[in-house]
C-alpha positions as CSV (number, residue, x, y, z in Angstrom):
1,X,-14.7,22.0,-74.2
2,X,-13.6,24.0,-71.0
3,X,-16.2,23.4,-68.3
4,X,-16.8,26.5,-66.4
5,X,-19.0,24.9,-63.9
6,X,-16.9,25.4,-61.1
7,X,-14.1,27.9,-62.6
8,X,-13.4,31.5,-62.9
9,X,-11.2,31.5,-65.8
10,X,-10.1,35.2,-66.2
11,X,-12.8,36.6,-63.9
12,X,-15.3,35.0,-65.7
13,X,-18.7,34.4,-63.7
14,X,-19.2,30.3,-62.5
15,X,-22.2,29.0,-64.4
16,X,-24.8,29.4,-62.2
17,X,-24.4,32.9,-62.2
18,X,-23.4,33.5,-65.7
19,X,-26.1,31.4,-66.6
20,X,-28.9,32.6,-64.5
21,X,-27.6,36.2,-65.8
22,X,-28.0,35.5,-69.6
23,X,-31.3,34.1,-69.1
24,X,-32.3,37.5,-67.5
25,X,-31.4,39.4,-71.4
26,X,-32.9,36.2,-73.2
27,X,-36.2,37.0,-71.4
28,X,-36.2,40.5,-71.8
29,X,-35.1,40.3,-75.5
30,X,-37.5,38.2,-76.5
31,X,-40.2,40.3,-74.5
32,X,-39.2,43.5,-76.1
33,X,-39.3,41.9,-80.0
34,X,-42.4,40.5,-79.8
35,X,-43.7,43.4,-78.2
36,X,-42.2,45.3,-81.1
37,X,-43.6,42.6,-83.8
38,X,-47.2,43.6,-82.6
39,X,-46.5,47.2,-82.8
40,X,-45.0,46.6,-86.4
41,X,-48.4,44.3,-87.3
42,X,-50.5,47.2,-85.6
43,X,-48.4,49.5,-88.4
44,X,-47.0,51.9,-86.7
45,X,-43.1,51.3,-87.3
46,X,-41.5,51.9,-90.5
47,X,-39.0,49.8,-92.4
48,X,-38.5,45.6,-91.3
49,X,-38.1,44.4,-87.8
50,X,-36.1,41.3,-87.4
51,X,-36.3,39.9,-84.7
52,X,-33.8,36.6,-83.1
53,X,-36.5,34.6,-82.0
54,X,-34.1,31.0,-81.2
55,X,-31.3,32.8,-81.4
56,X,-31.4,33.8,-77.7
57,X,-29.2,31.8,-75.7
58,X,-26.0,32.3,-78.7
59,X,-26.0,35.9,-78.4
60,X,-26.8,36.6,-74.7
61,X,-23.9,34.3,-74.2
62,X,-21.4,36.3,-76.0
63,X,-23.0,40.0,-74.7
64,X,-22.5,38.7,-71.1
65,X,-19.1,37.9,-71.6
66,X,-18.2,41.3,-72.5
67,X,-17.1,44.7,-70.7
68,X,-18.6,47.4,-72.0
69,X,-17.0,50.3,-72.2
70,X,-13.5,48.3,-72.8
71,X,-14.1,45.2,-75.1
72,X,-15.7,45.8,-79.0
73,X,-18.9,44.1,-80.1
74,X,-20.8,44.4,-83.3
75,X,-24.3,42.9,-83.0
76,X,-26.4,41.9,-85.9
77,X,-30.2,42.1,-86.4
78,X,-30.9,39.4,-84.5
79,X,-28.6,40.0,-81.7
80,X,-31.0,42.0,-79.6
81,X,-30.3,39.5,-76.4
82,X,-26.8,40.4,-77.0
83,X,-27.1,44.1,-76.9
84,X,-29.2,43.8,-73.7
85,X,-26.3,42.1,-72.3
86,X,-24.0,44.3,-73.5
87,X,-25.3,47.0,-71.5
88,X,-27.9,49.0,-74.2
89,X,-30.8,50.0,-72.3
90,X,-34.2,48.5,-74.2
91,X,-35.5,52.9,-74.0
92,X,-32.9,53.0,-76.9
93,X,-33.7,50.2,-79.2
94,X,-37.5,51.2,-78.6
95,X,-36.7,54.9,-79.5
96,X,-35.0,53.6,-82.7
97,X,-37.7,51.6,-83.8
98,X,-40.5,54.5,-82.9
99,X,-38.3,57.0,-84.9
100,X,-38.0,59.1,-82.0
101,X,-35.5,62.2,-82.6
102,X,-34.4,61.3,-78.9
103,X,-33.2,58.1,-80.1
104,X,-29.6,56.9,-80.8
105,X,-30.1,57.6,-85.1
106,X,-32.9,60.8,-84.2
107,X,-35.3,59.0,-85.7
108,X,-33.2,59.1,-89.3
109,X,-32.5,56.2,-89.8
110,X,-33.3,52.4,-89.7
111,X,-34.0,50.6,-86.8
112,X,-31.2,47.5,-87.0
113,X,-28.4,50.4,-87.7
114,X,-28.5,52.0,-84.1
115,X,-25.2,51.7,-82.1
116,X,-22.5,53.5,-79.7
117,X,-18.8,53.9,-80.6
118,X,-17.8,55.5,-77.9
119,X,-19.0,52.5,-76.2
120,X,-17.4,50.0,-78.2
121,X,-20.9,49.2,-80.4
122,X,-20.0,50.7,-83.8
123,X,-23.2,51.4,-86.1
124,X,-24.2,48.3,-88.3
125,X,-23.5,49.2,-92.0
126,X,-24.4,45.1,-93.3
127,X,-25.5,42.2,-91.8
128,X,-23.7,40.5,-94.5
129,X,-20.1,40.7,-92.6
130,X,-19.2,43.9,-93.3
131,X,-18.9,44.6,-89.7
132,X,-15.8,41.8,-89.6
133,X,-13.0,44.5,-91.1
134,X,-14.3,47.3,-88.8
135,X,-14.6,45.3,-85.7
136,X,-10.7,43.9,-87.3
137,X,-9.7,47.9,-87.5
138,X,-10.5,49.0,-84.5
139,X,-9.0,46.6,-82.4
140,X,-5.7,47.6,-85.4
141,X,-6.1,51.0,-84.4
142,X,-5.9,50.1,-80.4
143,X,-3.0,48.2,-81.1
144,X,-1.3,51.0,-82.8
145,X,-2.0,53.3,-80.6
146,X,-0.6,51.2,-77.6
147,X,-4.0,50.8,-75.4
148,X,-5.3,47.5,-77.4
149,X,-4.2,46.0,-73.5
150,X,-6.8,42.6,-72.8
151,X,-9.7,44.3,-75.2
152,X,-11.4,41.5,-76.8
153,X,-13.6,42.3,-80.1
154,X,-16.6,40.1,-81.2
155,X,-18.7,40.5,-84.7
156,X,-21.6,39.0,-85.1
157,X,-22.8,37.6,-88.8
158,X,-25.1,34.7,-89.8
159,X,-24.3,31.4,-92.3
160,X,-25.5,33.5,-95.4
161,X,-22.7,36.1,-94.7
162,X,-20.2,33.4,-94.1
163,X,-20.1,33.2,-98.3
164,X,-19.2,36.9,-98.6
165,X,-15.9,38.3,-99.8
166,X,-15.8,41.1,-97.3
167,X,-16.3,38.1,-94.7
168,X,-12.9,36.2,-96.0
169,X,-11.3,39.1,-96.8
170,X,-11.9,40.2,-93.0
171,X,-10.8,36.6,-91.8
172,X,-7.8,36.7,-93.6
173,X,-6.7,39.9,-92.4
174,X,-7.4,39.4,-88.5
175,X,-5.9,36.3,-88.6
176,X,-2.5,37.5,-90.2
177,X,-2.5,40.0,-88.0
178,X,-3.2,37.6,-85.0
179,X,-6.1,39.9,-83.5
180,X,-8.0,39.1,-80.4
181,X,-11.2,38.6,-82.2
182,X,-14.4,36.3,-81.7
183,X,-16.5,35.6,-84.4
184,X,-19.9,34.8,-83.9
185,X,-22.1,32.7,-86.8
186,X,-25.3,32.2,-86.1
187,X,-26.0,29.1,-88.5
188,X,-29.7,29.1,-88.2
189,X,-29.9,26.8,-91.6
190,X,-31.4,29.4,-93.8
191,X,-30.1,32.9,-95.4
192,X,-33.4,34.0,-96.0
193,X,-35.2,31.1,-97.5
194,X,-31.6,29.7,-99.0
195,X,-30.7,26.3,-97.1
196,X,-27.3,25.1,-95.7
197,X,-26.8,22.8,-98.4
198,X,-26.8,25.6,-101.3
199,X,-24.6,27.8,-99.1
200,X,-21.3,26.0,-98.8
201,X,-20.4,22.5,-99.8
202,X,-18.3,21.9,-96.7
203,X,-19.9,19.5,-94.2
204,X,-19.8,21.9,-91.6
205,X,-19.0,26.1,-91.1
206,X,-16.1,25.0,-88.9
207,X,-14.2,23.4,-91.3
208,X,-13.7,27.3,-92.5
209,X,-11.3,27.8,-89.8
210,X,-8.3,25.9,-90.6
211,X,-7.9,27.3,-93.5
212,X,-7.5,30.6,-92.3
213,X,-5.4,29.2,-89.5
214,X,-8.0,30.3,-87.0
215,X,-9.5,28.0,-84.5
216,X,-12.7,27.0,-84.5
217,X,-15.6,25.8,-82.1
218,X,-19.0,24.0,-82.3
219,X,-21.6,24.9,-80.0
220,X,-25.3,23.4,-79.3
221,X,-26.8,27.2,-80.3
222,X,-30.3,25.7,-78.3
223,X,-27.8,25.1,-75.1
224,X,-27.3,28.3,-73.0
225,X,-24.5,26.1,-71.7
226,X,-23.1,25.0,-74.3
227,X,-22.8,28.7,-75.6
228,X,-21.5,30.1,-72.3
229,X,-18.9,27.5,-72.3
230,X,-18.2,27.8,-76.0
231,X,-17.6,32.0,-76.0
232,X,-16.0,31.4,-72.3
233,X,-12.9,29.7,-74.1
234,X,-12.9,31.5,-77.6
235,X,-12.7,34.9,-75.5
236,X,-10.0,33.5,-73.4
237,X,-8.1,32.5,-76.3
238,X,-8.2,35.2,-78.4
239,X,-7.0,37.7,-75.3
240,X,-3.8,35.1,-74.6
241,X,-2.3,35.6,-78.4
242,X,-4.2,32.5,-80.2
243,X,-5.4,35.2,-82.6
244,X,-9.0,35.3,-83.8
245,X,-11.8,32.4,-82.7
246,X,-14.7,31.0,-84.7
247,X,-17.6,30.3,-82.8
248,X,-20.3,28.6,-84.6
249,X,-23.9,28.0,-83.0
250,X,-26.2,26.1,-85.0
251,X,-29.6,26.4,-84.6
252,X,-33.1,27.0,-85.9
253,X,-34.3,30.6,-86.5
254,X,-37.8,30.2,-85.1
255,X,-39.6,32.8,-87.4
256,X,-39.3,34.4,-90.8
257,X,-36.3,35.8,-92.3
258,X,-38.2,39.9,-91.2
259,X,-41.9,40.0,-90.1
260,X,-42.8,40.0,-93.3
261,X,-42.1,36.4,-93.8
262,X,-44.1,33.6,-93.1
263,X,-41.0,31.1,-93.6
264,X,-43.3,28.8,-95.5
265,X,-39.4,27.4,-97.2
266,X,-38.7,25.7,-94.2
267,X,-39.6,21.8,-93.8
268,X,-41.7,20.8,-91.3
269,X,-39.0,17.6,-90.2
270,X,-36.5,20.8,-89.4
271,X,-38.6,22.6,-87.3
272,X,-39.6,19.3,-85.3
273,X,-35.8,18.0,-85.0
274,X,-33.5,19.0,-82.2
275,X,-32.2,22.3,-83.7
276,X,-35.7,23.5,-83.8
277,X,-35.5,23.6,-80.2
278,X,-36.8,26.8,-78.4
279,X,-33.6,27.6,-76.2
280,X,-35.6,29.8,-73.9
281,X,-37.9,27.9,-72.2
282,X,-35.4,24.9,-72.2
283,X,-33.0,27.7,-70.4
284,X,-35.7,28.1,-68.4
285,X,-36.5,24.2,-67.7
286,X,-32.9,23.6,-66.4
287,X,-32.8,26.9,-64.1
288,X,-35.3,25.4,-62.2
289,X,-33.9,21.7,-62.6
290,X,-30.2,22.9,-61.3
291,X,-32.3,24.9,-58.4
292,X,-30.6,28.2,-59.6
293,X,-34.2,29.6,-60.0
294,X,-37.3,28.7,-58.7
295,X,-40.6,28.7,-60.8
296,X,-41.2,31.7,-58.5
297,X,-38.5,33.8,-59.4
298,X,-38.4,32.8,-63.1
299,X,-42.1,34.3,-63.6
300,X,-40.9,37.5,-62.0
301,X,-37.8,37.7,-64.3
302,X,-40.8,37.8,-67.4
303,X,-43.1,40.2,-64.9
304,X,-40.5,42.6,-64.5
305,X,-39.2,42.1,-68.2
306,X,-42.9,42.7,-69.1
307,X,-42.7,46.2,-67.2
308,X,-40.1,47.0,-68.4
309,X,-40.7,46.9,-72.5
310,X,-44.3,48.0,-71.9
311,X,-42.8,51.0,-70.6
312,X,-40.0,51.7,-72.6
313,X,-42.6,51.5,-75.9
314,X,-45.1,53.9,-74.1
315,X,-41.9,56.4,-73.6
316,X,-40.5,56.0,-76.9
317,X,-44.0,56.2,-78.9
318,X,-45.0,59.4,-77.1
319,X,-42.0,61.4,-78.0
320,X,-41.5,63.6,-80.7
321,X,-40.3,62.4,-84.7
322,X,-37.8,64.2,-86.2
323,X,-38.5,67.7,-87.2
324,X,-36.4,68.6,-90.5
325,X,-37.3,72.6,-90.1
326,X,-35.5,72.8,-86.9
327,X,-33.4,70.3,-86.0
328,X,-29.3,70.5,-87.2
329,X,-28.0,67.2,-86.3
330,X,-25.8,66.0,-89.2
331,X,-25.4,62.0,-90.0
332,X,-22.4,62.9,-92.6
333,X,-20.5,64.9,-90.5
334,X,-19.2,67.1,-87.5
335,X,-20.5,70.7,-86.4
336,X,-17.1,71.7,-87.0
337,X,-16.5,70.4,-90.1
338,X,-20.2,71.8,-91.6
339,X,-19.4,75.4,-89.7
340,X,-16.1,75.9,-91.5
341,X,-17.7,74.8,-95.3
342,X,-17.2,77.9,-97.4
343,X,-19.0,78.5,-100.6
């Protein structure tokens, strides 16, 4: 795997720095979701929350790696370190989850379906790799269009989606078509309470990739290195021509499938073995241990991460819920479109 210790391969951060900056959204992701899982407990948000507790370090490493505004990302619901990174300020995922009308979805609609087009973060429609084909069109439509240039698109999905047909029919189609895609599966070991090993008989998600003539890489999904390092080179690759890049992280999701679940299916040896790891705080141990942190400056990163949700939720919980009698926004469609309806 490409060490990026010491390089800058295409303007990419050195470690250190992309490191110490991914830690930053693991922190304040995982601040802000269990924040939100006491506000869910306490019952005052509707619907599921899902939150990526262990799943940290694989999707802040991708989100960093992006440009917002020019590269295309799909996050799934547990890729709230990710969005962070991205650039989605936490005001809007806690406006979504409140159901307040100033949010992204005024307060209409789920709080795992909130995204930005304009800004390269199309709307979730399924977390079970749905988002593959439109992540796929989009970067089709660039290309058509003549301004695809160095954009890099990344969808996010999980193992259970990996045995889809919308996921190989996607997978088939980017990699015909040789498009600068990354995708991202989180292989946490269970698709809701399903195991690996009545998923796919394969001995590992990796081995998917040949046969769509992709490449494919393994990553330590516990390692905030290991992911940096693994996205650094499947980004790169896909923008030079190699066409689309499997990246697969495996790890341990550290808490139920929604917080509904008490993930009483999974064995106790798992949860105790390696991939039961807690990537934070071993993020956390080697900042210290490389001296890019001190112990100082890593409890500030969690005070001012603290701040930060605690007043985002206040904001978000004090506004205003949709009110049907006046407002006109339209999920379906345009103004324009609705104003020239005739009877």
């Amino acid at each position: 795997m490409t060490d990026i210790a010491n390089q800058d391969t295409d303007n990419q951060p050195a470690l250190p720095e992309a490191f110490t900056n991914a830690f930053r959204w693991m922190v304040l992701a995982r601040t802000f979701e269990e924040k939100i899982a006491s506000v869910y407990r306490a019952g005052k948000i509707v619907g599921g929350v899902y939150v990526g507790r262990g799943q940290e370090a694989f999707s802040a490493a991708l989100g960093v790696q992006l440009k917002k505004g020019k590269d295309i990302y799909s996050p799934l619901i547990r890729d709230m370190a990710g969005r962070a990174a991205f650039g989605e300020p936490v005001i809007d995922a806690a406006r979504t989850y409140m159901g307040s009308a100033k949010g992204s979805m005024r307060g209409r609609d789920g709080n795992i379906h909130r995204g930005s087009p304009r800004e390269g973060v199309p709307a979730m429609i399924s977390h079970l790799g749905a988002m593959i084909s439109v992540v796929s069109g989009m970067l089709f439509a660039r290309r058509l269009r003549g301004n695809l240039g160095d954009t890099v698109g990344a969808a996010c999905i999980g193992d259970g989606a990996t045995s889809t047909g919308s996921v190989h029919e996607a997978l088939n189609m980017a990699a015909v078509e040789k498009l600068p895609l990354v995708v991202a599966i989180a292989n946490n070991q269970f698709a809701y309470s399903t195991p690996n090993t009545r998923q796919f008989a394969c001995k590992d998600l990796v081995d998917r990739a040949i046969g769509y003539g992709m490449e494919g890489t393994n990553v330590d999904g516990t390692d905030l290195a290991d992911c940096l390092q693994g996205f650094q080179k499947a980004i790169s690759r896909a923008k030079s021509g190699k066409g689309p890049q499997l990246v697969i992280g495996t790890m341990l999701r550290l808490s139920g499938h929604g917080e509904h679940d008490d993930a009483n299916y999974i064995p106790e040896e798992i949860r105790a073995s390696e991939i039961g790891s807690d990537c934070l705080p071993l993020a956390r141990k080697r900042l210290i241990a490389e001296g890019w942190l001190t112990e100082d400056e890593c409890r500030k990163v969690e005070e001012l991460a603290a701040k930060e949700v605690e007043n985002a939720i206040l904001k978000a919980g004090g506004e205003h819920p949709p009110d049907p009698y006046s407002h006109d926004w339209n999920a379906c469609f345009s103004e324009r479109f609705r104003d020239n309806l005739t009877d």
